[in-house]
C-alpha positions as CSV (number, residue, x, y, z in Angstrom):
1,X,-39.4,-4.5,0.6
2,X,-40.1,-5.9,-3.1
3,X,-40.2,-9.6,-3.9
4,X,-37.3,-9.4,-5.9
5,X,-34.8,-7.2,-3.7
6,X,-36.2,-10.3,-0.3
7,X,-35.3,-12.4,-3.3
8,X,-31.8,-11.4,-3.8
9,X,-31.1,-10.5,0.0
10,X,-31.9,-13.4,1.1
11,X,-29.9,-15.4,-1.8
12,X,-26.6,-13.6,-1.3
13,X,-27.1,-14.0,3.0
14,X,-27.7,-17.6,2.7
15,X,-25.1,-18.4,0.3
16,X,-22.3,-15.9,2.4
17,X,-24.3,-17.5,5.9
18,X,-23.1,-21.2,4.3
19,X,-19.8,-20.1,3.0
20,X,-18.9,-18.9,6.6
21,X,-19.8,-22.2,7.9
22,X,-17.7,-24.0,5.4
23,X,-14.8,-21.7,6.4
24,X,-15.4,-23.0,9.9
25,X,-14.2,-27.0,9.0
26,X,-10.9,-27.2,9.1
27,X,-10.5,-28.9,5.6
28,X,-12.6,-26.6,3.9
29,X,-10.1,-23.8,5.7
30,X,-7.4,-25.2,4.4
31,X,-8.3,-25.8,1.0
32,X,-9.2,-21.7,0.6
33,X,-5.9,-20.1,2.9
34,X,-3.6,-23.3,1.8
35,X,-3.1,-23.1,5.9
36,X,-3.0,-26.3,7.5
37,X,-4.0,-25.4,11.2
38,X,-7.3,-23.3,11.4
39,X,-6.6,-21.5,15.3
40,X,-10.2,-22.5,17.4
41,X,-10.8,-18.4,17.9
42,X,-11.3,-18.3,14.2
43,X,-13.2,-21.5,13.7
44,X,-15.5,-19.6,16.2
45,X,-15.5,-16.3,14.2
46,X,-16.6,-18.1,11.2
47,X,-19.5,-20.3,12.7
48,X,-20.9,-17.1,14.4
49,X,-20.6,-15.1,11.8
50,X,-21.9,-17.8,9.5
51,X,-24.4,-18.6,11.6
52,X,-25.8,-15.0,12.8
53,X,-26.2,-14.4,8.5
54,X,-28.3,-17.3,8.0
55,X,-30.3,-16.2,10.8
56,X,-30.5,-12.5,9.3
57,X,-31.6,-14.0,6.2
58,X,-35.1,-14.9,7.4
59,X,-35.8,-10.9,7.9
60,X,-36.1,-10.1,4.0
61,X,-38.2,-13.8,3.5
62,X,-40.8,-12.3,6.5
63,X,-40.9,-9.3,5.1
64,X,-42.3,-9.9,1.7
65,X,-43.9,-12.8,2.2
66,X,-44.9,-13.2,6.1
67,X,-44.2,-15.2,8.8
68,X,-45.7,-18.6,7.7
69,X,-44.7,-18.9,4.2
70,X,-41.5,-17.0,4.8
71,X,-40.2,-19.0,6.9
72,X,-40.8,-21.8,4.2
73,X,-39.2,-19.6,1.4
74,X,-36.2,-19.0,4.0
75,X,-35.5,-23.0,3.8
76,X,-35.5,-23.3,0.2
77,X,-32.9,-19.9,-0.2
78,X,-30.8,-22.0,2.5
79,X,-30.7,-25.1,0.6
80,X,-30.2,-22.9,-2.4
81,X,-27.0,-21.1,-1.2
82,X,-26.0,-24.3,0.2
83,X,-25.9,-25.8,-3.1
84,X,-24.2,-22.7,-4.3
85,X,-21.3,-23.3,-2.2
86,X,-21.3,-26.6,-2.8
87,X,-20.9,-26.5,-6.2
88,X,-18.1,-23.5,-6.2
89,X,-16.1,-24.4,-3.7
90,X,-14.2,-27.5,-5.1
91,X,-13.4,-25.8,-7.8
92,X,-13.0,-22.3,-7.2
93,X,-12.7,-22.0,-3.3
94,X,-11.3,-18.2,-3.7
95,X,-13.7,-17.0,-5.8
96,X,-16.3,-18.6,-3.7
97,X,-14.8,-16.7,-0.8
98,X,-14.8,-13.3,-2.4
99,X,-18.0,-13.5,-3.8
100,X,-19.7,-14.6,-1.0
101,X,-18.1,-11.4,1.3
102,X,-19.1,-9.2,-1.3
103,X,-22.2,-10.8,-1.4
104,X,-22.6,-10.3,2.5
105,X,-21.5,-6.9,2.6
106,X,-23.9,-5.6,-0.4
107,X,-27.1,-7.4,1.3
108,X,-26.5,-6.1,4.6
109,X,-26.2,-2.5,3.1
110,X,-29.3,-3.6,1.3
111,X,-31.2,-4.7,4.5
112,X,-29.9,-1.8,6.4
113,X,-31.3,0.9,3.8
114,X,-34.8,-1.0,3.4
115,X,-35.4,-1.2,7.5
116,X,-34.3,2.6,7.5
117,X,-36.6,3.4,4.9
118,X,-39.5,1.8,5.9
């Protein structure tokens, strides 16, 4: 895998990865759906979910870079869709949500084709 393709898979996981988190607080749940009660089965869904695509994100940084300085890269592209999230979500929390599942689904296609090819 190229620099630039770990580069952008791992940007769009961590920033999906976060966004799924976010989901997972009730406030932040509420301010997207406008629902007041977030049900504890989908608080789940979200922190698993979010969770298991933060973790997926270190693949692409390992990959391209190794194991020691990849896992050093994989921090800063976590605080860097963090700060993504951060930053869209007070004032656009639907876009945030859309572009962050279409953001999931494309680097996971992404990852998917670059493990098969290799």
């Amino acid at each position: 895998m190229s620099v630039a393709l770990a580069v952008c898979v791992t940007l769009t996981l961590a920033f999906a990865g976060m966004t799924g988190l976010s989901l997972a607080m009730p406030r932040h749940h509420e301010q997207v759906t406008g629902q007041r009660a977030l049900p504890v089965g989908r608080r789940y869904l979200f922190r698993s979910l979010g969770w298991l695509l933060l973790i997926l994100a270190i693949v692409p940084c390992i990959q391209a870079w190794g194991a020691a300085v990849g896992t050093v890269v994989w921090f800063g592209f976590l605080t860097m869709g963090g700060l993504l999230i951060v930053l869209l979500l007070p004032y656009f929390p639907r876009l945030a949500v859309y572009a962050a599942m279409g953001a999931g689904t494309t680097s996971m296609l992404i990852l998917c084709i670059a493990f098969f090819q290799s």
